[in-house]
C-alpha positions as CSV (number, residue, x, y, z in Angstrom):
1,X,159.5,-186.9,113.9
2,X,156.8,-185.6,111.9
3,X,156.8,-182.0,111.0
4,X,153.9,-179.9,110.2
5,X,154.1,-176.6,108.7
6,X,151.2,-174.8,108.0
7,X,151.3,-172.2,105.6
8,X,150.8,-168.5,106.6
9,X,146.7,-167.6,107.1
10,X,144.5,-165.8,109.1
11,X,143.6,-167.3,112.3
12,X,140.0,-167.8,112.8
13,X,138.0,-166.2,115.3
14,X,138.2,-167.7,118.7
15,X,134.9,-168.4,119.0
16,X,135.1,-170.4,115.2
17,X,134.3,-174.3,115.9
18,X,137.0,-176.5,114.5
19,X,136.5,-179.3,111.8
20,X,135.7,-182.8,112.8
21,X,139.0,-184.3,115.0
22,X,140.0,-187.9,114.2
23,X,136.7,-189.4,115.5
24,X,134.6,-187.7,113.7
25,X,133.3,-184.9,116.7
26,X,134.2,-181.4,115.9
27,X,137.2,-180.2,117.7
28,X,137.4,-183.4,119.0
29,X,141.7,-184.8,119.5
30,X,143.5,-187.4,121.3
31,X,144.5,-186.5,125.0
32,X,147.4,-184.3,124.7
33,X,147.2,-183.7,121.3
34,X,146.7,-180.3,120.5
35,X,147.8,-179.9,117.4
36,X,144.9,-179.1,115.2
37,X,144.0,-176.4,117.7
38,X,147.0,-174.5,116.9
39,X,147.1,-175.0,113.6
40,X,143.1,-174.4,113.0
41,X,143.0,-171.5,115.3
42,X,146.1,-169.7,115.4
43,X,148.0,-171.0,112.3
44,X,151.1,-172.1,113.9
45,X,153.7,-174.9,113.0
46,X,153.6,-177.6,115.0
47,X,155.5,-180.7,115.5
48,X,155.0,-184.1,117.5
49,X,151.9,-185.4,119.9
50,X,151.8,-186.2,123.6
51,X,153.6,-183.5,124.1
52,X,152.8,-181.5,120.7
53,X,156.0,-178.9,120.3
54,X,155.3,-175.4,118.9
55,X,158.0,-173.9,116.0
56,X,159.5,-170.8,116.6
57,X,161.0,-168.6,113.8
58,X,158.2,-168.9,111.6
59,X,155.3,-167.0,113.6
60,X,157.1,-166.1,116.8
61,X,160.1,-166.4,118.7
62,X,160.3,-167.1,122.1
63,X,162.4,-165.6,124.9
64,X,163.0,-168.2,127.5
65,X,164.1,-167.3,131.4
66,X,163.8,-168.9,134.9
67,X,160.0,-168.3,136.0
68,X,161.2,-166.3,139.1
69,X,162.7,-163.6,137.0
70,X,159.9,-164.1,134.6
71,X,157.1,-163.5,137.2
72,X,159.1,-160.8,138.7
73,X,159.4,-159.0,134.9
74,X,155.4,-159.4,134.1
75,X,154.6,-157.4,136.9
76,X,156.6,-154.6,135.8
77,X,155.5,-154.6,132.3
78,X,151.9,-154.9,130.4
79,X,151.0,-155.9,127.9
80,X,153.6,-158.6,127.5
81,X,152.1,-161.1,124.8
82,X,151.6,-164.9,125.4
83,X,153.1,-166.3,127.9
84,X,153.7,-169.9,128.6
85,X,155.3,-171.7,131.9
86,X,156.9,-175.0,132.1
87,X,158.3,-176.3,135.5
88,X,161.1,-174.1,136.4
89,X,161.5,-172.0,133.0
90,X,159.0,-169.5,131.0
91,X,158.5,-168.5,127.5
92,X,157.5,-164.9,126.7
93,X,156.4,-164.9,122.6
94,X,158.0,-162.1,120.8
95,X,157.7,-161.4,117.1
96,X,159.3,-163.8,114.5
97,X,162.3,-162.6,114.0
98,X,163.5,-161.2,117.7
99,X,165.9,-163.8,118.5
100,X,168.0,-162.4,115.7
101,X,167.7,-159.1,117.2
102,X,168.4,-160.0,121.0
103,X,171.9,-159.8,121.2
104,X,172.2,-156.3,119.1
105,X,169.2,-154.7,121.6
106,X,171.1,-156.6,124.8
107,X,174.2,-154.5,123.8
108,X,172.4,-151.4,122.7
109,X,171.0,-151.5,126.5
110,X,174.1,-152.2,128.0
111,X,173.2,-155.5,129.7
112,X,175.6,-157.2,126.6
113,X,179.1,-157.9,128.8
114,X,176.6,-159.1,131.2
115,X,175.9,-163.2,132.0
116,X,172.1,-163.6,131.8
117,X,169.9,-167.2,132.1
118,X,168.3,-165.5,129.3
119,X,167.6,-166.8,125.9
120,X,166.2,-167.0,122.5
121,X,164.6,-169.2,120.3
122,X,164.3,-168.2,116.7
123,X,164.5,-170.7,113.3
124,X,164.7,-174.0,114.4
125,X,163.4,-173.9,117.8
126,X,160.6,-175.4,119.7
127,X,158.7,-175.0,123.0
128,X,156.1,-177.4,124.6
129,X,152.6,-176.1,124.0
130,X,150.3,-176.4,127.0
131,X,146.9,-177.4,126.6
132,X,144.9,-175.0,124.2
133,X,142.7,-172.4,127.4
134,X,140.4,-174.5,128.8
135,X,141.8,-178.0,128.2
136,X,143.6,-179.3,131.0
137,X,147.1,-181.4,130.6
138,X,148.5,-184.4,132.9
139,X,150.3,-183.6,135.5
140,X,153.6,-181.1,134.8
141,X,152.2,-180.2,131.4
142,X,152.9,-176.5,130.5
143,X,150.4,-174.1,131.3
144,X,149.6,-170.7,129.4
145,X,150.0,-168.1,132.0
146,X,148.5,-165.6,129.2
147,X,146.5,-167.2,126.6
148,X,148.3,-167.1,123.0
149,X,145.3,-164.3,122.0
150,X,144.9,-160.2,123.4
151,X,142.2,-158.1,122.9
152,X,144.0,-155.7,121.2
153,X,144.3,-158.6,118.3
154,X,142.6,-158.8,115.6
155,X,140.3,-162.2,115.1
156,X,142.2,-163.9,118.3
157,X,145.3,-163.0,116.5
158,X,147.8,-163.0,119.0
159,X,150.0,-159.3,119.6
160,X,153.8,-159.9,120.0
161,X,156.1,-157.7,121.4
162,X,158.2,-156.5,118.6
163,X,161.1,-153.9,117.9
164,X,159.3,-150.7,116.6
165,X,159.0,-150.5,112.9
166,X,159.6,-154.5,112.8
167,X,156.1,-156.0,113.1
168,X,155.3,-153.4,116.1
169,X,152.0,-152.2,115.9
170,X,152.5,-149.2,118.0
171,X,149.9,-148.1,120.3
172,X,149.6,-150.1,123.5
173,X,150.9,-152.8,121.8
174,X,153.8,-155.0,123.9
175,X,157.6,-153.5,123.2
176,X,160.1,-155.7,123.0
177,X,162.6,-153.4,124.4
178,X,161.1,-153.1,127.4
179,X,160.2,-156.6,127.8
180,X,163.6,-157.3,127.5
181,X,165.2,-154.6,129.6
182,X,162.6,-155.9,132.4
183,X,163.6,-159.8,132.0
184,X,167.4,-159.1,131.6
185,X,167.1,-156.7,134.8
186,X,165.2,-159.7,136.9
187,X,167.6,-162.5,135.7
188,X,170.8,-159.8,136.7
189,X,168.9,-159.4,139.7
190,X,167.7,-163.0,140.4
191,X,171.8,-163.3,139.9
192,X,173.4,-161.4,142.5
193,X,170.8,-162.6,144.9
194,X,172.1,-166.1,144.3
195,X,175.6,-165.3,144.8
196,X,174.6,-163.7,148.4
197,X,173.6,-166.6,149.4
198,X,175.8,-169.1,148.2
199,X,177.5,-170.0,151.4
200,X,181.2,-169.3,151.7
201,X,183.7,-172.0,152.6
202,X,185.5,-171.0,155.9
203,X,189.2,-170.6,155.8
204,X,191.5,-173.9,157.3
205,X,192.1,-173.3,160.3
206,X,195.7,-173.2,161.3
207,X,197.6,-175.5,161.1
208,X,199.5,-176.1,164.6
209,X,203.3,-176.3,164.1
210,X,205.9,-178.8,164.1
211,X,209.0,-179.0,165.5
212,X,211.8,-182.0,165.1
């Protein structure tokens, strides 16, 4: 599969037309191929077409949980970085380099004896990128719940949730702590409220006796 890795740049401005696509238009791609986008605009890796696959570990990592416990963690925290949904599962983007620190900060909050549908994706990962804001996907393409930009960026650059004094920009910039202590509290949650349903097999009932 061809891999594309674009060096490290600044992302232009959103509002910067791209160069000429494969026919010759500007900005112009194939349906479902969205890789110049990402690359031009945002400067991320990218890999395959129809669907094109966005690299994690080099620009971002990606924290991956059931939607249900996503939705349910995005409404108790904000900002929260981009956010992207495909069918049943959700990626939040965190800073390059979280997925290394996940299981250390999982610990460190006590959720790390703990089972979760909760993980990471650091070097060597990939998500499906949904159709750059504005472009629309065939049917069950992923979608970008929150665009990969913030207005607390700078040139549409997008603002990760990082681990203070690693890539954290302080401020009212996202925190990846309590990102994570919101998504490992909805997954726990999303959790128990399975098991309370799960439906219990009655005991046999007796058996009658017999006699010779």
């Amino acid at each position: 599969m061809a891999l594309t890795v674009p060096p490290p740049r600044t992302p232009l401005p959103v509002g910067t037309p791209l160069p000429a696509g494969r026919n010759g238009r500007a900005g112009a791609e194939p349906r479902g191929d969205w890789s110049q986008w990402y690359e031009q605009r945002l400067g991320w890796a990218t890999a395959g077409v129809a669907p094109v696959r966005l690299l994690t570990g080099l620009r971002f990592d990606a924290l991956v949980v059931p939607a249900a416990a996503g939705h349910a963690a995005l409404r108790r925290v904000d900002p929260a970085g981009p956010v992207a949904l495909m069918g049943e599962r959700m990626s939040l983007l965190v800073a390059a380099g979280s997925a290394d620190e996940l299981p250390g900060l999982l610990d460190w909050l006590e959720w790390g004896p703990v089972a979760l549908t909760l993980t990471a994706l650091g070097t060597g990962g990939r998500i499906t990128a949904p159709p750059p804001p504005g472009r629309t996907g065939p049917p069950g393409a992923a979608v970008w719940l929150r665009p990969p930009w913030s207005p607390h960026g700078q040139n549409g650059e997008p603002v990760l949730p990082a681990l203070s004094g690693f890539g954290s920009r302080g401020g009212d910039a996202p925190d990846l702590v309590r990102l994570v202590d919101a998504v490992a509290t909805e997954c726990h949650r999303a959790r128990l409220t399975r098991a309370r349903k799960r439906p219990v097999c009655d005991e046999p009932a007796a058996q009658p006796l017999a006699f010779s």
